[in-house]
PDBQT receptor file of N, H, CA, C and O in Angstrom, charges set to zero:
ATOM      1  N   UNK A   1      71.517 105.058  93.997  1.00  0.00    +0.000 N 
ATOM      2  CA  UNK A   1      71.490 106.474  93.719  1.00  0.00    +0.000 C 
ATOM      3  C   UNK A   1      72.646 106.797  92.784  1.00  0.00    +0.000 C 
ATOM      4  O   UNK A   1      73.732 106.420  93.225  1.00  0.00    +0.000 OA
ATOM      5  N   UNK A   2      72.675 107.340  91.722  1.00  0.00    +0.000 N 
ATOM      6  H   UNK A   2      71.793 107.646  91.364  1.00  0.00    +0.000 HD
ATOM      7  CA  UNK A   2      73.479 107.828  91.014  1.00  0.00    +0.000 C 
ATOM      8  C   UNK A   2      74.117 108.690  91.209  1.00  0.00    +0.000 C 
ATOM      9  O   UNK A   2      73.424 109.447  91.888  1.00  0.00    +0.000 OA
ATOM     10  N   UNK A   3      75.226 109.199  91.028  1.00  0.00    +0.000 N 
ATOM     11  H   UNK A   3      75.789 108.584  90.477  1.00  0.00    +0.000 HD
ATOM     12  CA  UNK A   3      76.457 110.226  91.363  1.00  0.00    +0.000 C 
ATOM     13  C   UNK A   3      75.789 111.698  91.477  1.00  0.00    +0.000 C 
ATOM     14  O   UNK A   3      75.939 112.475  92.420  1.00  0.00    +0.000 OA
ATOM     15  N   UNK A   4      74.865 111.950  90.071  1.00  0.00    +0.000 N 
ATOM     16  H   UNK A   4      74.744 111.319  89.305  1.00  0.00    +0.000 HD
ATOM     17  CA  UNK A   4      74.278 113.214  89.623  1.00  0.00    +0.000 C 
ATOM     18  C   UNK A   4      73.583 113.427  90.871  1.00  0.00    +0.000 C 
ATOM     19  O   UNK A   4      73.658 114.573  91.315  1.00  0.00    +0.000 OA
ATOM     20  N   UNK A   5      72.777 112.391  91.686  1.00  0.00    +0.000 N 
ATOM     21  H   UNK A   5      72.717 111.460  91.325  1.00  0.00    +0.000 HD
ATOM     22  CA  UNK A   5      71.376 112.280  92.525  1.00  0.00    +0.000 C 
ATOM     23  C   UNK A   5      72.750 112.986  93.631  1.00  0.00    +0.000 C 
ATOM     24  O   UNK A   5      72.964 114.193  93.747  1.00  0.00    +0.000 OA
ATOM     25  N   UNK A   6      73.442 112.009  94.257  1.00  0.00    +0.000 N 
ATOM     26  H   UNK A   6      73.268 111.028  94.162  1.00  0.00    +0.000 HD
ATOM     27  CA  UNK A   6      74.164 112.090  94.997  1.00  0.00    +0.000 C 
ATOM     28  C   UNK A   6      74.825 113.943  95.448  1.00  0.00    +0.000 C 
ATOM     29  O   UNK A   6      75.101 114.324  96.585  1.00  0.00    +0.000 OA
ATOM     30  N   UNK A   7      74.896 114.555  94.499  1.00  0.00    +0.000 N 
ATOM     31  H   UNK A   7      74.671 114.245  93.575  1.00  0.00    +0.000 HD
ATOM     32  CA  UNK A   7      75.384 115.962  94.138  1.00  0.00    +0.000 C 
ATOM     33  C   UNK A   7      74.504 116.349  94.897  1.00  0.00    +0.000 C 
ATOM     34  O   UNK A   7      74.789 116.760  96.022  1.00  0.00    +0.000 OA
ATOM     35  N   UNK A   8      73.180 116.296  94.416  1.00  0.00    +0.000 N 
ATOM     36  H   UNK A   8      72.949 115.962  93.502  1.00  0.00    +0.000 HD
ATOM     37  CA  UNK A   8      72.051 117.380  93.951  1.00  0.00    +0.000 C 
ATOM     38  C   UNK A   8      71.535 117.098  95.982  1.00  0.00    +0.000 C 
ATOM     39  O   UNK A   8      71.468 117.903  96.911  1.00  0.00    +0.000 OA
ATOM     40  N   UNK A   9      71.289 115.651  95.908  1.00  0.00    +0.000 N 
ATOM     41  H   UNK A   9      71.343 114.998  95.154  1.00  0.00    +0.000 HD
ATOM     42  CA  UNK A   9      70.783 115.889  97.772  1.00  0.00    +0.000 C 
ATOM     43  C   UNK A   9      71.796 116.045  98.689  1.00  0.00    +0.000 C 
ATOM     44  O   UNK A   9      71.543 116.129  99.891  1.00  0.00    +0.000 OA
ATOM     45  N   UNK A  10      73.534 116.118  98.014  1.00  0.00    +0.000 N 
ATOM     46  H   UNK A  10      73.740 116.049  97.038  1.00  0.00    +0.000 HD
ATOM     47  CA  UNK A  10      74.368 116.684  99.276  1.00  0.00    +0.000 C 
ATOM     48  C   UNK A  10      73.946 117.927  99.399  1.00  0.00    +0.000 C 
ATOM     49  O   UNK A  10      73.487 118.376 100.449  1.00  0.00    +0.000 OA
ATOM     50  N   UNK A  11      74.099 118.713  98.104  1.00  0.00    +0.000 N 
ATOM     51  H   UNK A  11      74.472 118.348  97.251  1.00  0.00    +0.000 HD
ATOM     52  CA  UNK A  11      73.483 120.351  98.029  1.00  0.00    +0.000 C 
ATOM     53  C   UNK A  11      72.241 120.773  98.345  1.00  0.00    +0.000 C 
ATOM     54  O   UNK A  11      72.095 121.979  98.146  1.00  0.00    +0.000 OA
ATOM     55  N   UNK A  12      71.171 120.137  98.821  1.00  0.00    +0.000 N 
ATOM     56  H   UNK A  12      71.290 119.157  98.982  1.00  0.00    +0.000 HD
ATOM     57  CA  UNK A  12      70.281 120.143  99.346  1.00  0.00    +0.000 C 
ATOM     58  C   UNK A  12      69.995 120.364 101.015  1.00  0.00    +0.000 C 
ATOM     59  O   UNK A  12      69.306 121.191 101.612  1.00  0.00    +0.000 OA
ATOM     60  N   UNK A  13      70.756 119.358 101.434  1.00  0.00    +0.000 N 
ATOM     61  H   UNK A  13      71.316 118.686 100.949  1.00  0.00    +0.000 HD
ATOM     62  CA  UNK A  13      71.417 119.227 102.887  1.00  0.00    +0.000 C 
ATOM     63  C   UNK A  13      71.511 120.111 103.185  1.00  0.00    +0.000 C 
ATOM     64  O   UNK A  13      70.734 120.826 103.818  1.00  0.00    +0.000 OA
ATOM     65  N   UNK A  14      72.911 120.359 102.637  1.00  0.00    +0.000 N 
ATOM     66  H   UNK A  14      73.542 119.778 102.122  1.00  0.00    +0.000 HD
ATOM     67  CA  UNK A  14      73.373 121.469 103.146  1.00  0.00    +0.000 C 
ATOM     68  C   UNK A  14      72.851 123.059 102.728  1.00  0.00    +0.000 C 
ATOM     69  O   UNK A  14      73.623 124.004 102.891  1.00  0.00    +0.000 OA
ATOM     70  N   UNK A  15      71.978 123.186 102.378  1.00  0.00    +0.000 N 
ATOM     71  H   UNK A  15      71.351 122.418 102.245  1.00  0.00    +0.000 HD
ATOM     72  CA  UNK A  15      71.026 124.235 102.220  1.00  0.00    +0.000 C 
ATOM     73  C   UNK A  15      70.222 124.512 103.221  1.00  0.00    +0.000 C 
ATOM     74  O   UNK A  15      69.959 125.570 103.793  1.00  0.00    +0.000 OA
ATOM     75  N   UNK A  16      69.663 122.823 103.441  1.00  0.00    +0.000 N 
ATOM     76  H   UNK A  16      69.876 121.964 102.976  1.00  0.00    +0.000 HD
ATOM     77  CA  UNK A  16      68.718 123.026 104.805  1.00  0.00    +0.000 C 
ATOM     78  C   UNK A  16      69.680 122.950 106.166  1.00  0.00    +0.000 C 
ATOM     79  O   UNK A  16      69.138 122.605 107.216  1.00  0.00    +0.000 OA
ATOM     80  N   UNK A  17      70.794 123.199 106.159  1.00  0.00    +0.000 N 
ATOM     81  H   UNK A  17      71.235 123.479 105.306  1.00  0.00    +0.000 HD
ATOM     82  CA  UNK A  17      71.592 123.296 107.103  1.00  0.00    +0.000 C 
ATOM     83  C   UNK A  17      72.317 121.889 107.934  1.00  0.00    +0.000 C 
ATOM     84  O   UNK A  17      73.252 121.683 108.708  1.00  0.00    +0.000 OA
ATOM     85  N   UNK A  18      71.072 120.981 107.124  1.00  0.00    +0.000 N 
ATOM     86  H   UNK A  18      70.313 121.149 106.495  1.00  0.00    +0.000 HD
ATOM     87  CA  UNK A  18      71.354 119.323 107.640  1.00  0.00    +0.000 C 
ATOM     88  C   UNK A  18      73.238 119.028 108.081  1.00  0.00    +0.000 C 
ATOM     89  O   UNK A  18      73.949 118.831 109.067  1.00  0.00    +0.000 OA
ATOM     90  N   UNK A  19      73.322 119.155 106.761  1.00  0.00    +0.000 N 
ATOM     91  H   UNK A  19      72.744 119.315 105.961  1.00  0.00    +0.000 HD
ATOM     92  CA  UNK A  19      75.403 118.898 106.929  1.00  0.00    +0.000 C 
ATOM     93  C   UNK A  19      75.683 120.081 106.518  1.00  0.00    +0.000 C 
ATOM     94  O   UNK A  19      74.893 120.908 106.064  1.00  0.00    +0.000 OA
ATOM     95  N   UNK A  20      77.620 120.256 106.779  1.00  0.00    +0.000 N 
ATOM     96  H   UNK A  20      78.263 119.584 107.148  1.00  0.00    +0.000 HD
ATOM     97  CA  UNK A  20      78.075 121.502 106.223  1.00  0.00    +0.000 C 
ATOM     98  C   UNK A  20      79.216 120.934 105.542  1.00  0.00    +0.000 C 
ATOM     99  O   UNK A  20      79.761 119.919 105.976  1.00  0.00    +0.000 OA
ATOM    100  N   UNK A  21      79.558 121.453 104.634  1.00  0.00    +0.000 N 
ATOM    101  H   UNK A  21      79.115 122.278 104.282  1.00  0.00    +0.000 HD
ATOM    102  CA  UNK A  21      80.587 121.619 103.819  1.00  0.00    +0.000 C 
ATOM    103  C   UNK A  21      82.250 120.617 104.636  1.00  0.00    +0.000 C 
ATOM    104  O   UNK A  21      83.053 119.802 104.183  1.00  0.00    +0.000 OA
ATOM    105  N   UNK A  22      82.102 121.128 105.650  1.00  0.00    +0.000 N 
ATOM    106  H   UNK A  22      81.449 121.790 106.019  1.00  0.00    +0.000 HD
ATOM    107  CA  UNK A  22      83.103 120.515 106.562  1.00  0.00    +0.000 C 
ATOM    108  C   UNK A  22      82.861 118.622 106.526  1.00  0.00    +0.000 C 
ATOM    109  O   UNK A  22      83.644 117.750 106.149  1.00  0.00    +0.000 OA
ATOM    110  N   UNK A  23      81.772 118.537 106.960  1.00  0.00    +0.000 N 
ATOM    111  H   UNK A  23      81.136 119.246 107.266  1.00  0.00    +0.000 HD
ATOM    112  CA  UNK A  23      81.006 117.078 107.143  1.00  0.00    +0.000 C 
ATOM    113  C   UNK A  23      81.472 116.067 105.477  1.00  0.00    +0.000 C 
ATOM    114  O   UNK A  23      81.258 114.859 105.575  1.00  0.00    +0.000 OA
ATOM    115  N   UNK A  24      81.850 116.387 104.581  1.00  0.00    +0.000 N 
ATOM    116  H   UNK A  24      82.024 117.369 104.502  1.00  0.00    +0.000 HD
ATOM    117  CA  UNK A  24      82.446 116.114 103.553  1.00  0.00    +0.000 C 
ATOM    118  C   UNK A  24      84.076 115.638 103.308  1.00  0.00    +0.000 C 
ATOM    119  O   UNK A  24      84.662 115.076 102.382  1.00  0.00    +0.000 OA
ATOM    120  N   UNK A  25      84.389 116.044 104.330  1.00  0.00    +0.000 N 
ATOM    121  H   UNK A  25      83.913 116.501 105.082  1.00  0.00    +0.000 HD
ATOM    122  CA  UNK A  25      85.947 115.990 104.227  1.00  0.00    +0.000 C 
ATOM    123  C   UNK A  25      86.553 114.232 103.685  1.00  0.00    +0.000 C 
ATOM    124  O   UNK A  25      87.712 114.041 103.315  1.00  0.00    +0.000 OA
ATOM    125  N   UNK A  26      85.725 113.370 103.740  1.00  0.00    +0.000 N 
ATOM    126  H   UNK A  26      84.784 113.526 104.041  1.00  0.00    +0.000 HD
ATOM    127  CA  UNK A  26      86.435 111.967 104.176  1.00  0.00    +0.000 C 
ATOM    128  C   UNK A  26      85.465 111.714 102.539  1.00  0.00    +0.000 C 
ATOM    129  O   UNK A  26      85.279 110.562 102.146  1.00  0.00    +0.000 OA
ATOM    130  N   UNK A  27      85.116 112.502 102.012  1.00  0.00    +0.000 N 
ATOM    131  H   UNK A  27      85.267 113.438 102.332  1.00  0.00    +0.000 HD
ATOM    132  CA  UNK A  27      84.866 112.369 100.478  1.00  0.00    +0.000 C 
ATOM    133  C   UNK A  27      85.798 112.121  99.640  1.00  0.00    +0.000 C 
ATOM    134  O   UNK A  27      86.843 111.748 100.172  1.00  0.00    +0.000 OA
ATOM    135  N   UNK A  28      85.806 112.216  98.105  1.00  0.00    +0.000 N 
ATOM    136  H   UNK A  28      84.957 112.519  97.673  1.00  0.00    +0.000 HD
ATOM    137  CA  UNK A  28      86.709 112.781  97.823  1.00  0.00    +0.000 C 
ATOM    138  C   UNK A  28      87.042 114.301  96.905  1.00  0.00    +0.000 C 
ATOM    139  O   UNK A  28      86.216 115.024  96.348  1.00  0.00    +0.000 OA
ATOM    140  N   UNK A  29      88.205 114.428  96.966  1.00  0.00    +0.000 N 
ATOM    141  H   UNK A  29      88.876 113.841  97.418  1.00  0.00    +0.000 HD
ATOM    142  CA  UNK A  29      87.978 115.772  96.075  1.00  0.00    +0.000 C 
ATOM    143  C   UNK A  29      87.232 116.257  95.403  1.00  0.00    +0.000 C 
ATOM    144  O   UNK A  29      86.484 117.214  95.607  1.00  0.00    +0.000 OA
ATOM    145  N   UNK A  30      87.473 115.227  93.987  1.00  0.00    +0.000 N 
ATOM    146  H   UNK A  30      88.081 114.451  93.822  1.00  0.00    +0.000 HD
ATOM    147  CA  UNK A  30      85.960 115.589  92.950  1.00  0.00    +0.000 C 
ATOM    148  C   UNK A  30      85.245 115.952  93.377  1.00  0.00    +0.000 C 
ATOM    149  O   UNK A  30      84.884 117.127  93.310  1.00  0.00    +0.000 OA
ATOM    150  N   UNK A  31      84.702 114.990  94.054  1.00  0.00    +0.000 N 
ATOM    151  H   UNK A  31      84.996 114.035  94.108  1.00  0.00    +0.000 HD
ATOM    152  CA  UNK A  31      82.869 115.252  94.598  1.00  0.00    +0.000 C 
ATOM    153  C   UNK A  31      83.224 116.501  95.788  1.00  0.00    +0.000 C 
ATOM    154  O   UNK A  31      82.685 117.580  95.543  1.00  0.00    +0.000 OA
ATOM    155  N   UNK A  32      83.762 116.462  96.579  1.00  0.00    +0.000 N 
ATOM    156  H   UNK A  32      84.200 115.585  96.779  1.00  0.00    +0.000 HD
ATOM    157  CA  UNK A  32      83.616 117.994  97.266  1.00  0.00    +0.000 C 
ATOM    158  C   UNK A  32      83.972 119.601  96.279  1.00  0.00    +0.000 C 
ATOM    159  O   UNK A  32      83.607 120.714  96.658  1.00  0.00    +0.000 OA
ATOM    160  N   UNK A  33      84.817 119.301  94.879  1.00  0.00    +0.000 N 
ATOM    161  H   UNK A  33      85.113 118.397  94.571  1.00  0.00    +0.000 HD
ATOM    162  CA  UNK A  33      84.887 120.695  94.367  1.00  0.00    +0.000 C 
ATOM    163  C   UNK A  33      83.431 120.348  93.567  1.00  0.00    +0.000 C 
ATOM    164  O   UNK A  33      82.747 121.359  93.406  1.00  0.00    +0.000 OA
ATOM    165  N   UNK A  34      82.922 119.276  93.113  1.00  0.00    +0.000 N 
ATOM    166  H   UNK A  34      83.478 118.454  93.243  1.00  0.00    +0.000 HD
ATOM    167  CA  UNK A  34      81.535 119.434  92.315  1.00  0.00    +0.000 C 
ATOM    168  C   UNK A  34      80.468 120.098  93.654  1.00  0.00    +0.000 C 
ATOM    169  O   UNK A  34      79.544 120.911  93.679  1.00  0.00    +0.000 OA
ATOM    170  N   UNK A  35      80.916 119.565  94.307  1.00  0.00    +0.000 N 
ATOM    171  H   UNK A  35      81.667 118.905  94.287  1.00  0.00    +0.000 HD
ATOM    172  CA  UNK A  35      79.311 120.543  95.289  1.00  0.00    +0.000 C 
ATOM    173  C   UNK A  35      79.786 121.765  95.290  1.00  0.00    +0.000 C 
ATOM    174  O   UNK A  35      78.943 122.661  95.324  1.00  0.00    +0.000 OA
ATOM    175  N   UNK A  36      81.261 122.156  95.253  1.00  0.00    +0.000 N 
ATOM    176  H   UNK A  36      81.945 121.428  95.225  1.00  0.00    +0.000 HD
ATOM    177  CA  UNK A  36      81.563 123.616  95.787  1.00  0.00    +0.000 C 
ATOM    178  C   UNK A  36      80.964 124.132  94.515  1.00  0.00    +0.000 C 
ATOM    179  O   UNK A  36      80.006 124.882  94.703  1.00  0.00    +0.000 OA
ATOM    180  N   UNK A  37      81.262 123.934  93.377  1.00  0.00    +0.000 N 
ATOM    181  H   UNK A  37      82.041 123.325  93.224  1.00  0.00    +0.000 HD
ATOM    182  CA  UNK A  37      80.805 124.230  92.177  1.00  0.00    +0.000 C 
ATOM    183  C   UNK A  37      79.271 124.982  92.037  1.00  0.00    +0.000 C 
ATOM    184  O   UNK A  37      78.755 126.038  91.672  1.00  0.00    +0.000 OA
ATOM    185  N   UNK A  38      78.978 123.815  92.528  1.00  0.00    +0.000 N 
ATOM    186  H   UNK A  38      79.397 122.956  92.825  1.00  0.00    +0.000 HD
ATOM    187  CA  UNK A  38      77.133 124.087  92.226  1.00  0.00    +0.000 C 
ATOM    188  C   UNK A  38      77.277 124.499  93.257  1.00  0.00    +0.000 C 
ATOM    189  O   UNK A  38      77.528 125.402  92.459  1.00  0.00    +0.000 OA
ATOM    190  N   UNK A  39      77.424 124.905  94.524  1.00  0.00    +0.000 N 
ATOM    191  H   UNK A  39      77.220 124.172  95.172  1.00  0.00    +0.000 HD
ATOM    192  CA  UNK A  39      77.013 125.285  95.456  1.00  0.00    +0.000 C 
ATOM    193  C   UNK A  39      77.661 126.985  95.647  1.00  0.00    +0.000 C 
ATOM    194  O   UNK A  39      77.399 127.556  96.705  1.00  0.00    +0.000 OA
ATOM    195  N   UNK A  40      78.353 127.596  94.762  1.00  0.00    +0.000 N 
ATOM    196  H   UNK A  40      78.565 127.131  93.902  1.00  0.00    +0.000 HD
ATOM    197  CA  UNK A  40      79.408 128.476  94.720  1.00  0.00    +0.000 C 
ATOM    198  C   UNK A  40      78.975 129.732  95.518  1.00  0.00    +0.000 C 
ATOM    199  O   UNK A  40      79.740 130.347  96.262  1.00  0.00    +0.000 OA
ATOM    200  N   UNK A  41      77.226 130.170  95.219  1.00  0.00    +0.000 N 
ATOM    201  H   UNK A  41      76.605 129.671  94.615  1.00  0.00    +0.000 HD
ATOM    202  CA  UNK A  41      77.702 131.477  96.151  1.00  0.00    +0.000 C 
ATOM    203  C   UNK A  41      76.679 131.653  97.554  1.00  0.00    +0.000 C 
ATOM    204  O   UNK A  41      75.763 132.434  97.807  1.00  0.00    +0.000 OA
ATOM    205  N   UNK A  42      77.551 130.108  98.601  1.00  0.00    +0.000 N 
ATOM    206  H   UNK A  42      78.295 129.473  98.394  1.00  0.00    +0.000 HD
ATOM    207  CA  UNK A  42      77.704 129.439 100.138  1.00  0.00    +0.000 C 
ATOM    208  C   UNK A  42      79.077 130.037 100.093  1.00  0.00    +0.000 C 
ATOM    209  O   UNK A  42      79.093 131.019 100.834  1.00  0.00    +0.000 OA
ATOM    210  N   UNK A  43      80.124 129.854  99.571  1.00  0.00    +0.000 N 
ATOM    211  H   UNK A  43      80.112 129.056  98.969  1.00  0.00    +0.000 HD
ATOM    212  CA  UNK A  43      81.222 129.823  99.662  1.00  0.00    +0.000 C 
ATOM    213  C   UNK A  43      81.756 131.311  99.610  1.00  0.00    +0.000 C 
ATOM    214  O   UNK A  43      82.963 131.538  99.692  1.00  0.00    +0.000 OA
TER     215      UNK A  43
């Protein structure tokens, strides 16, 4: 799965309530401000 893929079905997830934002923590930065990004108005 590619990074882009990777984005797009965390933000998915967590749409369908699957994971939350929290469940990310042991990520790293990048990739948790890129979902906050696309994911901006959850936040």
């Amino acid at each position: 799965m590619s990074r882009s893929n990777l984005i797009y079905n965390i933000i998915s997830l967590m749409n369908e309530g699957a994971i939350r934002f929290e469940d990310l923590e042991e990520f790293s930065d990048q990739l948790r401000e890129t979902v906050r990004f696309f994911n901006a108005d959850t936040y």
